[in-house]
C-alpha positions as CSV (number, residue, x, y, z in Angstrom):
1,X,61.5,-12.2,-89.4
2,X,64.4,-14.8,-89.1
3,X,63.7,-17.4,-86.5
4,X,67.2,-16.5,-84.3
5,X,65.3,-12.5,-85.1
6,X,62.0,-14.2,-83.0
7,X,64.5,-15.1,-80.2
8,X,66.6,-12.4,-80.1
9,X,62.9,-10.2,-79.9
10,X,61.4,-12.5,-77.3
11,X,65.2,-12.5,-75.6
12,X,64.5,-8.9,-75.0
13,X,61.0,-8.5,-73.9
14,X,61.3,-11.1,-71.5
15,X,64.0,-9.6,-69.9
16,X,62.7,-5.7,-70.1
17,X,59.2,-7.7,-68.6
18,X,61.3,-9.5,-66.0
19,X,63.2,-6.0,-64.8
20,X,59.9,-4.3,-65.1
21,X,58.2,-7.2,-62.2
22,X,61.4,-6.0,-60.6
23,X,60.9,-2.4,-60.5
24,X,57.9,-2.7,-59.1
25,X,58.6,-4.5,-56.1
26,X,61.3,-1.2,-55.7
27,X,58.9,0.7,-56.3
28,X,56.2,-0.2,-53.8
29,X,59.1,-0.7,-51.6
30,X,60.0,3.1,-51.8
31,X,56.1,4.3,-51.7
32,X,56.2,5.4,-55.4
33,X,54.0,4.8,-58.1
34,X,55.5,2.2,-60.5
35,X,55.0,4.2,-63.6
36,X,57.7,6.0,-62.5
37,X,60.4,3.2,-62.7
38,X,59.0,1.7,-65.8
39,X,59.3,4.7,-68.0
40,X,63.4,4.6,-66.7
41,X,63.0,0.8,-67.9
42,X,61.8,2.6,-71.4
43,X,64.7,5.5,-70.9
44,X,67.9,2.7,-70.5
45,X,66.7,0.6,-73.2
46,X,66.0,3.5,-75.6
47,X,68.5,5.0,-78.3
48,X,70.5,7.0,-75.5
49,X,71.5,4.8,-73.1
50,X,71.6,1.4,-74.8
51,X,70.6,2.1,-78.3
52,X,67.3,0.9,-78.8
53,X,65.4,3.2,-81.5
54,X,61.4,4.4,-81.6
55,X,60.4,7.5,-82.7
56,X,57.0,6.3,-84.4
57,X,54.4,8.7,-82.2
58,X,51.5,7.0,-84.7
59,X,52.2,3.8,-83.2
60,X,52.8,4.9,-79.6
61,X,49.2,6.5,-80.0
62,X,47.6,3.2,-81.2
63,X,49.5,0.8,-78.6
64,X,48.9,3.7,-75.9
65,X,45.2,4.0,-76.0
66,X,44.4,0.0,-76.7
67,X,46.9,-0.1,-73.5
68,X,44.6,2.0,-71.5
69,X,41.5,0.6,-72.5
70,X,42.4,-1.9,-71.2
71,X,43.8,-0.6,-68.0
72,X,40.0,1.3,-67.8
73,X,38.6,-2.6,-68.2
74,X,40.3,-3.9,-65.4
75,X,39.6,-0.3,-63.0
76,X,36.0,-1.0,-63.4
77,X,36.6,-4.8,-62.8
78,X,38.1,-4.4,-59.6
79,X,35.7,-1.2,-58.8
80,X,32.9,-1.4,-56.1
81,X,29.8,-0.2,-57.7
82,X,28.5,0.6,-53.8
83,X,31.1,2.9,-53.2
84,X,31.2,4.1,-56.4
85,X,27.3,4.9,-56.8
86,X,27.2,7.2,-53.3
87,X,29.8,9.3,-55.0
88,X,28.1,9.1,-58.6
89,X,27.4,12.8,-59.0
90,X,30.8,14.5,-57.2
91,X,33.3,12.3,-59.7
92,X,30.7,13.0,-62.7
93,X,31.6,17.1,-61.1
94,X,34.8,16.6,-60.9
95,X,35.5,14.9,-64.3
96,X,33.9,17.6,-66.3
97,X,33.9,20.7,-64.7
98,X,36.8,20.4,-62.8
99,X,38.6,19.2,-66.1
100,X,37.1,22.2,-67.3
101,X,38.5,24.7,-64.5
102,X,41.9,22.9,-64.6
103,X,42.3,23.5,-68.2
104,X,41.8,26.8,-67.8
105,X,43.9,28.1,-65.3
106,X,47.2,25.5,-66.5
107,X,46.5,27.1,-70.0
108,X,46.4,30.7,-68.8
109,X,49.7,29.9,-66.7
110,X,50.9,28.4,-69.5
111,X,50.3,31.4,-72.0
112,X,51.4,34.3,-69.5
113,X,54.1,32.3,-67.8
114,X,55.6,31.0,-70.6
115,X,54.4,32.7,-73.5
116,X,52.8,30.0,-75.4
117,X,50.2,30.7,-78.3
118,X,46.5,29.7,-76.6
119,X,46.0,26.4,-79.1
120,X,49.5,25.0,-77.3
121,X,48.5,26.5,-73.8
122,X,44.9,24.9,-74.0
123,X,46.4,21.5,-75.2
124,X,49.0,21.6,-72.5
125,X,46.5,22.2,-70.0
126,X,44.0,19.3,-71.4
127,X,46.6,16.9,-71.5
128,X,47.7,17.5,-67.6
129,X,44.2,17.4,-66.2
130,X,43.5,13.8,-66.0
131,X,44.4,12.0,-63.0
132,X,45.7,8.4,-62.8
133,X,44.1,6.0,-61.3
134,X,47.1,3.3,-61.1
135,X,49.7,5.8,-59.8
136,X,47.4,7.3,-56.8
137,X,46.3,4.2,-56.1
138,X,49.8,2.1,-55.9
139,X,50.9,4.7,-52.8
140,X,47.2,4.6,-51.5
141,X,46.8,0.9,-50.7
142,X,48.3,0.9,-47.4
143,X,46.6,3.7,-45.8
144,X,43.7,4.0,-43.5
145,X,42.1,6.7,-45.3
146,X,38.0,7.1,-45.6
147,X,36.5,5.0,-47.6
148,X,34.6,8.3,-49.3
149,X,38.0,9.7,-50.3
150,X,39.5,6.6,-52.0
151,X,36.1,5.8,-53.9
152,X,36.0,9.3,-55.3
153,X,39.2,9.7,-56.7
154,X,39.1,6.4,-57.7
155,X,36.0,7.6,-59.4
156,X,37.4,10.9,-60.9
157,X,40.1,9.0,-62.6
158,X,37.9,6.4,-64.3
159,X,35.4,8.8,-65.4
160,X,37.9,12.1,-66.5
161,X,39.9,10.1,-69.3
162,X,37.1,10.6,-71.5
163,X,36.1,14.1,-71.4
164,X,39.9,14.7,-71.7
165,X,40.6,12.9,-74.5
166,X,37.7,14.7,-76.3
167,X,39.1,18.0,-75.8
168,X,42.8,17.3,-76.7
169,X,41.0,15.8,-80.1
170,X,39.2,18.5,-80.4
171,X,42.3,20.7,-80.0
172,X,44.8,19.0,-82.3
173,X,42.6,18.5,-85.4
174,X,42.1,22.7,-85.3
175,X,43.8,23.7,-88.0
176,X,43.6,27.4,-87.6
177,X,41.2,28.6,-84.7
178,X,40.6,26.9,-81.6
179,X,37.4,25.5,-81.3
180,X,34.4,27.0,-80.2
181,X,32.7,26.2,-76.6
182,X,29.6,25.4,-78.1
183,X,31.2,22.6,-80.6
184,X,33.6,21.1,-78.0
185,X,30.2,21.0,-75.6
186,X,28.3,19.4,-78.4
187,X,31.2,16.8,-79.4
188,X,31.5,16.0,-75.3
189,X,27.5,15.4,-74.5
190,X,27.2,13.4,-77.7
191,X,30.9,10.7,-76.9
192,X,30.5,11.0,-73.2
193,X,26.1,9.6,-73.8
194,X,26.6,7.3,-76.5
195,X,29.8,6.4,-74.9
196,X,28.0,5.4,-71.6
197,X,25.0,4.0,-73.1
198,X,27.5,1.5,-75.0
199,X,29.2,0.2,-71.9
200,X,26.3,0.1,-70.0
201,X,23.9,-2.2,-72.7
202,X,27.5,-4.5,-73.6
203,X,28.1,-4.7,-69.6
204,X,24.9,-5.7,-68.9
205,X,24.9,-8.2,-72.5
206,X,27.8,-9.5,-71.2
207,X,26.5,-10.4,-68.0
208,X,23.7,-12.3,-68.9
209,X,25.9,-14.1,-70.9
210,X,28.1,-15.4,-68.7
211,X,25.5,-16.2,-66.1
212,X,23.7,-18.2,-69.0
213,X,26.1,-20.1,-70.8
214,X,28.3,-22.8,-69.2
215,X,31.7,-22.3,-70.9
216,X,34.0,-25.8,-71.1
217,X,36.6,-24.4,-69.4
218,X,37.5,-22.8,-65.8
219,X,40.1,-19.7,-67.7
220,X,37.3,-19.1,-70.5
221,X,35.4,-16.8,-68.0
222,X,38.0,-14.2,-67.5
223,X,39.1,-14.2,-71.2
224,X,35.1,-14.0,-72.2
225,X,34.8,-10.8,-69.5
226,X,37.5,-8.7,-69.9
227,X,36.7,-9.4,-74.3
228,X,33.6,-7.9,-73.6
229,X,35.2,-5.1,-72.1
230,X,37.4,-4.5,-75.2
231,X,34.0,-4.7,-77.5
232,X,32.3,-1.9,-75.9
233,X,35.8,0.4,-76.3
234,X,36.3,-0.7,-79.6
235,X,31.7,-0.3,-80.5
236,X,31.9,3.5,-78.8
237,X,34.9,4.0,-81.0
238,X,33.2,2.8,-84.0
239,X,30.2,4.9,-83.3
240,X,32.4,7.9,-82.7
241,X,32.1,8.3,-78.8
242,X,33.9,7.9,-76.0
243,X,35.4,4.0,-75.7
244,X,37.1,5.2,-72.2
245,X,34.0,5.6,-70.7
246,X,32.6,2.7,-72.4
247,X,35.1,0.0,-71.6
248,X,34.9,1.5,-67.8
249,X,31.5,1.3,-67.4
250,X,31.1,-1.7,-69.4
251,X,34.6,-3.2,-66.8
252,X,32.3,-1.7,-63.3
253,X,29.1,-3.5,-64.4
254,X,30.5,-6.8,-65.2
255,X,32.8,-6.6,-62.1
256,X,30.0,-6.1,-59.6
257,X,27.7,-8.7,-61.4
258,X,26.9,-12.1,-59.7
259,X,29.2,-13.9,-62.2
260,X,30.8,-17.3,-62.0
261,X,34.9,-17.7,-61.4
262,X,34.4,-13.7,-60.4
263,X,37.6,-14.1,-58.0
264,X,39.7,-15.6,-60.8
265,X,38.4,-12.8,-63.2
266,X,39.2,-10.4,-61.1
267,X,43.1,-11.9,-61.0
268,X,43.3,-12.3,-64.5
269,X,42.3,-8.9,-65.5
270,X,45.3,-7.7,-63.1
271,X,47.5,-9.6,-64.5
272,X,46.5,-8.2,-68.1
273,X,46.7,-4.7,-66.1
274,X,49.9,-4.5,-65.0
275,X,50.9,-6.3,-68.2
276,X,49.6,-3.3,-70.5
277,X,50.7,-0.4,-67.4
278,X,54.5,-2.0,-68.1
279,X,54.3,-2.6,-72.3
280,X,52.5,1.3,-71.7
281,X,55.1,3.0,-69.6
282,X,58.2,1.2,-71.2
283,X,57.1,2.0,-74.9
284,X,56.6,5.9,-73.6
285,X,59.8,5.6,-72.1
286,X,60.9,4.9,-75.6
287,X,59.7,7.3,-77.2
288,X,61.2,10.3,-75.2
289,X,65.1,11.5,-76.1
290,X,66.8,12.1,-73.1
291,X,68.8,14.9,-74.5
292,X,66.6,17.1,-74.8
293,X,64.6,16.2,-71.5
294,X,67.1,19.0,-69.2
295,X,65.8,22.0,-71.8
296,X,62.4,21.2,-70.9
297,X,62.5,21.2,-66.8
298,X,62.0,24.8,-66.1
299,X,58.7,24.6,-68.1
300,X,57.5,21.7,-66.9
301,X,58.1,22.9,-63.5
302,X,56.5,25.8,-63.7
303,X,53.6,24.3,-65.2
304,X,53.7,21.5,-62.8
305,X,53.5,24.1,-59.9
306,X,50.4,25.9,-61.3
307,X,48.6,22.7,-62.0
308,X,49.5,21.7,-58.3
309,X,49.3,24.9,-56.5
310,X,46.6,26.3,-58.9
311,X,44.6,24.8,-60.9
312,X,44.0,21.2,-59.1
313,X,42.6,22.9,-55.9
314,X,40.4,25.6,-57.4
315,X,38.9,22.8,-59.3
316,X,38.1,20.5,-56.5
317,X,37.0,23.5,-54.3
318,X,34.8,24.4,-57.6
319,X,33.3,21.3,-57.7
320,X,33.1,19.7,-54.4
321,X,32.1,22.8,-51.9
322,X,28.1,22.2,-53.2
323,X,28.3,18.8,-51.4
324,X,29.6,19.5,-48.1
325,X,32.9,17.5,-48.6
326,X,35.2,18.6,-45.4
327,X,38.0,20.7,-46.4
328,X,40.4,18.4,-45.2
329,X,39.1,15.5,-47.2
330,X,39.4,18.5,-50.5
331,X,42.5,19.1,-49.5
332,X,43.7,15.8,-49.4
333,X,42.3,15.0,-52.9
334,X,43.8,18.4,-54.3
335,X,47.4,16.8,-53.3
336,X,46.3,13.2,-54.5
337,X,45.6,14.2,-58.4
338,X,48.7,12.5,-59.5
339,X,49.1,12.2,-63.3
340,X,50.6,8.9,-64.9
341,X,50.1,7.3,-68.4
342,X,46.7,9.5,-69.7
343,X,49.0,12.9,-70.4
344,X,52.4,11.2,-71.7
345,X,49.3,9.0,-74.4
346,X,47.3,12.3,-75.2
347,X,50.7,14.1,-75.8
348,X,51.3,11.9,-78.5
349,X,47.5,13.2,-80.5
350,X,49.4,17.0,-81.5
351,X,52.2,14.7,-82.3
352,X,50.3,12.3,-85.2
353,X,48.1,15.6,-86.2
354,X,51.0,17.4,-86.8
355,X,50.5,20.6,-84.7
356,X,53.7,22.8,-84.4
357,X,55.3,22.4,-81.0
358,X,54.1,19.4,-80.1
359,X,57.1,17.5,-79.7
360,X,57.8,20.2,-77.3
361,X,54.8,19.3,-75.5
362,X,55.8,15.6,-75.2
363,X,59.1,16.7,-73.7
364,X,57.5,18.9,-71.0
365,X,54.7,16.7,-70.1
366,X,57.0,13.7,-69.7
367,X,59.4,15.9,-67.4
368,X,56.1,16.8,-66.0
369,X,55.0,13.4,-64.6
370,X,58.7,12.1,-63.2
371,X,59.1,15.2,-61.6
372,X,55.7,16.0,-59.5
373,X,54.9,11.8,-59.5
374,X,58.2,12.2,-57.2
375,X,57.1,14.8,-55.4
376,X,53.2,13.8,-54.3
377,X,53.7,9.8,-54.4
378,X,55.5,9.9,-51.3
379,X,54.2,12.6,-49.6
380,X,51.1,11.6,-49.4
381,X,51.0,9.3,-46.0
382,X,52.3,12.4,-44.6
383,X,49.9,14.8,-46.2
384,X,47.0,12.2,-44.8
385,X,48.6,12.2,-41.2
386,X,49.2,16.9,-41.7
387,X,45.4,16.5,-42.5
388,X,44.3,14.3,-39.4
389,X,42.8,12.0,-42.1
390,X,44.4,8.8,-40.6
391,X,46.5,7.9,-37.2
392,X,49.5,5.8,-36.8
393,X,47.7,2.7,-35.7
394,X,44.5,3.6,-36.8
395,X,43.7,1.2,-39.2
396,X,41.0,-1.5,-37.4
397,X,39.3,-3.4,-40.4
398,X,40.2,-6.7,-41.2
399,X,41.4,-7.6,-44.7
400,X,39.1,-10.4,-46.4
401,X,39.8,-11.7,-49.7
402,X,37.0,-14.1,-51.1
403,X,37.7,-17.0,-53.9
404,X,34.7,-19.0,-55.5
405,X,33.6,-23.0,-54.6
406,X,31.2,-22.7,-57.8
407,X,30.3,-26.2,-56.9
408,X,29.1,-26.0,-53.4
409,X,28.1,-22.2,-54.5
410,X,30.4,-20.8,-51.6
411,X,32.9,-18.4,-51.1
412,X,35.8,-19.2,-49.3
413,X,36.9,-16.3,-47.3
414,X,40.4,-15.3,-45.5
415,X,40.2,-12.7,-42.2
416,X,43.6,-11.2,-41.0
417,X,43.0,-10.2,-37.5
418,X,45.5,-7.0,-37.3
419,X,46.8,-5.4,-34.3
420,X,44.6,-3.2,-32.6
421,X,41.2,-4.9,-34.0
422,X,38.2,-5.4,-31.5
423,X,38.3,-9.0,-32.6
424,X,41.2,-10.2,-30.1
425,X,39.3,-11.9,-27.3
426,X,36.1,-12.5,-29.0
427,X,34.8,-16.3,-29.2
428,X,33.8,-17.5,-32.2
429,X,30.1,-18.0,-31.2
430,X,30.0,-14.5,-30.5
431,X,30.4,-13.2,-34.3
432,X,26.9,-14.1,-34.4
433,X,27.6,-14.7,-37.8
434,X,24.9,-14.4,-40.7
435,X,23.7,-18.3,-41.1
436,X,24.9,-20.5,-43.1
437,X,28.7,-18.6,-42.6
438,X,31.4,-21.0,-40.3
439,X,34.5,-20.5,-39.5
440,X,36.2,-23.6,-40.5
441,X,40.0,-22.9,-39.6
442,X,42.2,-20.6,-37.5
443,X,46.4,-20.6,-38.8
444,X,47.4,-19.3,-35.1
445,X,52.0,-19.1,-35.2
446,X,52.2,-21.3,-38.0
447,X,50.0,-23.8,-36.7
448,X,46.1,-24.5,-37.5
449,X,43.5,-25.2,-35.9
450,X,40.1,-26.3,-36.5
451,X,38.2,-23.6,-33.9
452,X,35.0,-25.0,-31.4
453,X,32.5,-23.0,-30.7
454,X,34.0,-20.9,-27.5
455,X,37.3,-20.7,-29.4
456,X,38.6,-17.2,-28.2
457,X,40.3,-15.4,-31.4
458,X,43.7,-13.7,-30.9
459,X,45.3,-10.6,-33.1
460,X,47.8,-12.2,-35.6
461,X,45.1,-14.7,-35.9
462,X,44.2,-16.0,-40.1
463,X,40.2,-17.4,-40.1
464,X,38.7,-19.4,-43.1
465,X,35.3,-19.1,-43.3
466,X,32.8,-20.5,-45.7
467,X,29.9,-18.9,-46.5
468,X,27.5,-18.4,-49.7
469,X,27.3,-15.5,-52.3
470,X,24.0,-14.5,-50.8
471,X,25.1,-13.5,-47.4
472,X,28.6,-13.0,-48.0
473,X,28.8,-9.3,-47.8
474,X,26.7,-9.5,-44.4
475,X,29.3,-12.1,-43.1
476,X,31.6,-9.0,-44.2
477,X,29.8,-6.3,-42.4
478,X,29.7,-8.3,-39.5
479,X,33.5,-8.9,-39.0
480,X,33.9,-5.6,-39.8
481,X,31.8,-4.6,-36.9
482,X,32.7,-6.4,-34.6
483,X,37.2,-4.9,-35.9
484,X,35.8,-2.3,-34.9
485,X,33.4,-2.0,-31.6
486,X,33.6,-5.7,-30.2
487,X,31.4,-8.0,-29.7
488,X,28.7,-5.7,-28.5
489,X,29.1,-3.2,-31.8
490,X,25.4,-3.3,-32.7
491,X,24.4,-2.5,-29.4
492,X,26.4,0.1,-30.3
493,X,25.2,1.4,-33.5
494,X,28.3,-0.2,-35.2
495,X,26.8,-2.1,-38.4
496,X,30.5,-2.5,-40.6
497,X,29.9,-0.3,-43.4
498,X,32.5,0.1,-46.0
499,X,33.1,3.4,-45.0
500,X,34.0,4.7,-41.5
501,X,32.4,7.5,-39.6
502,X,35.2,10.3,-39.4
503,X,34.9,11.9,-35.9
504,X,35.1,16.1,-36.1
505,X,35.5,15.7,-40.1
506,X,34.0,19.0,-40.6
């Protein structure tokens, strides 16, 4: 490559980057996942609009699933393992059985409907079943949903890859029949164990690591994190198992480990996040021809409407009905499965194997995902309020966000006191917060303040507080309490768990 051929290629990316930052902001703007706008990124810069050419599937498969390895990293980074471990079991349901039941019912709609040969119908349907973390997510932020609902399809979507990308495997490399249940079951207990074990032991390696080894520089941490991350995807691959499950696992246990910098890893592997959704979602982009998108929309919406009508509700019913999980809360979930990046990658496996039809399959999964992504992403703070799952107004916790003093060993925390919140009128003494936490400062209309002790706070109000790692999440649960019942809450049973009590949920 010529050196004006360098800037020329950096020219470019910059500027597809730059419009991709851009599309985001649109995006969250208009409540829509910004997958959605990057792939049209991908689309305008392609061969049909302004005449940029990919076609290499091969490639898009490698850059795809390093891409969502890492996007898996930085999910179980930013995860809770808290929340995550109370719904353990349902997401573990729900990733393989309800994979299971979705497959079957989108392939059997697939077959009848549309008259497709069972190897295509089953590969359709496991390449639609995974939901996307990142797209539900980006329209979810804002609302004042349960904390059980968010945690489990957060859940669902970190844990499902796997099992998913197992099956369309499975699928694509049979030459002649279709695989047998009792080999696919065999193939998915051995990837999804040694998988797990993998991210597990490197998570844990990693930990003990970084707790034990003083690194020369501040930014070393996060790179040193998130690299373990990529060894236990890249270990579980070289041992033939499941690296998605690996590199999460491997991402929740190093993100809820008492590591040092964990407020700057957390940033960083956002950053490298949204960087590999954009080069992810642009390159798939690429690799579609618009032409022959339009032949491909009355497939994909009939499959679309089976998988949303169909198959994503008899699975969840399926799998969550043995643990008592209100029907609104299932049907809420049901509508929430949005697909993203997982089925446009796995699209591309039939592609590289070379089964017949497959670039059919591309075309009606990627018709697919714009279509229903438009549908559900915006629907869904209405489908929360039809389902009595949130309230205009109802949202009372405070928002914290927490960055490290590694050399006092503190955390500085921020409280936004938001309108509504049993905070207004309380003094500071009466937090009664966990000792040694202070409030140091209170921003009040632009101007601060350093509070007293019968300082009385007032919504709109921003607090700093300092506290230390060991009673930080206590200084949490307090405040919380307190947004939420007053001064008085524990008189009142009110102790600020992460997850509200739902009145007449069932």
């Amino acid at each position: 490559m010529m050196l004006q051929d360098l800037y020329l290629t950096l020219l470019i990316g910059g500027t597809v980057l730059l419009a991709s930052v851009a599309a985001a902001r649109t995006a969250h703007r208009a409540g829509l996942p910004s997958l959605l706008l990057f792939l049209a990124v991908g689309v305008v810069v392609g061969e049909d609009v302004l005449g940029l050419h990919f076609d290499d599937a091969q490639l898009a498969q490698a850059l795809g699933t390093a891409a969502l390895a890492v996007i898996l990293v930085e999910g179980g980074l930013t995860s809770n393992w808290p929340d995550v471990r109370r719904l353990l079991l349902p997401a573990g349901v729900l990733a393989t059985a309800g994979v299971a039941v979705s497959i079957t019912v989108t392939a059997a709609g697939a077959h009848w409907m549309l008259g497709m040969n069972w190897q295509l119908a089953l590969l359709l349907g496991a390449i639609v079943s995974s939901t996307d973390a990142a797209a539900v997510f980006a329209v979810l932020r804002s609302l004042p949903l349960p904390q059980k609902v968010t945690s489990l399809l957060e859940a669902e979507s970190g844990f499902n890859d796997a099992p998913t990308v197992i099956l369309v495997l499975a699928l694509s490399t049979a030459t002649a029949d279709v695989p047998g249940p009792a080999d696919i079951a065999g193939h998915l207990v051995y990837e999804l164990a040694v998988g797990s074990v993998l991210g597990l032991a490197i998570g844990r390696l990693g930990a003990a690591a970084l707790r034990n080894i003083a690194l020369p520089a501040t930014g070393l941490y996060p790179l040193a994190t998130v690299g373990f991350g990529i060894v236990a995807f890249a270990a579980a691959g070289a041992a033939h198992a499941s690296g998605f499950i690996a590199a999460y696992l491997a991402g929740l246990v190093l993100g809820n480990a008492q590591l040092p910098h964990r407020a700057a890893t957390r940033s960083f592997a956002e950053g490298v996040g949204w960087l590999a959704q954009i080069g992810l979602f642009v390159m798939l982009g690429l690799l579609v021809d618009p032409s022959e998108l339009p032949a491909t929309i009355g497939p994909a919406v009939t499959v679309g409407l089976v998988l949303l009508l169909a198959a994503r509700p008899l699975s969840v019913l399926a799998c969550l009905l043995p643990f008592r999980v209100p029907w609104r809360e299932q049907g809420f979930i049901s509508w929430a499965g949005l697909r993203g990046a997982v089925p446009i990658v796995l699209a591309t496996y039939p592609i590289v194997e070379g089964v017949s039809g497959a670039r059919d399959l591309l075309n009606i999964v990627f018709v697919l995902v714009v279509i229903f992504t438009v549908v559900q992403g915006p629907s869904l703070p209405a489908a929360a309020r039809l389902l009595r799952l949130t309230r205009p107004g109802a949202l009372r916790d405070i928002e914290v966000e927490a960055a490290p003093l590694d050399a006092l060993d503190a955390d500085l925390l921020t409280v936004s006191i938001p309108a509504g919140s049993r905070l207004h009128g309380v003094a500071v003494f009466e937090l009664r917060l966990p000792s040694p936490t202070v409030v140091t400062l209170i921003v009040r209309d632009g101007a601060t303040t350093v509070p007293g002790h019968d300082t009385v706070l007032r919504v709109g109000d921003e607090l700093l507080l300092i506290t230390t790692p060991k009673v930080r999440q206590a200084a949490e649960r307090r405040l919380r309490a307190v947004g939420r019942r007053g001064k008085l809450a524990r008189w009142l049973g009110e102790h600020g768990d992460p997850e509200i009590t739902e009145q007449n949920s069932s």
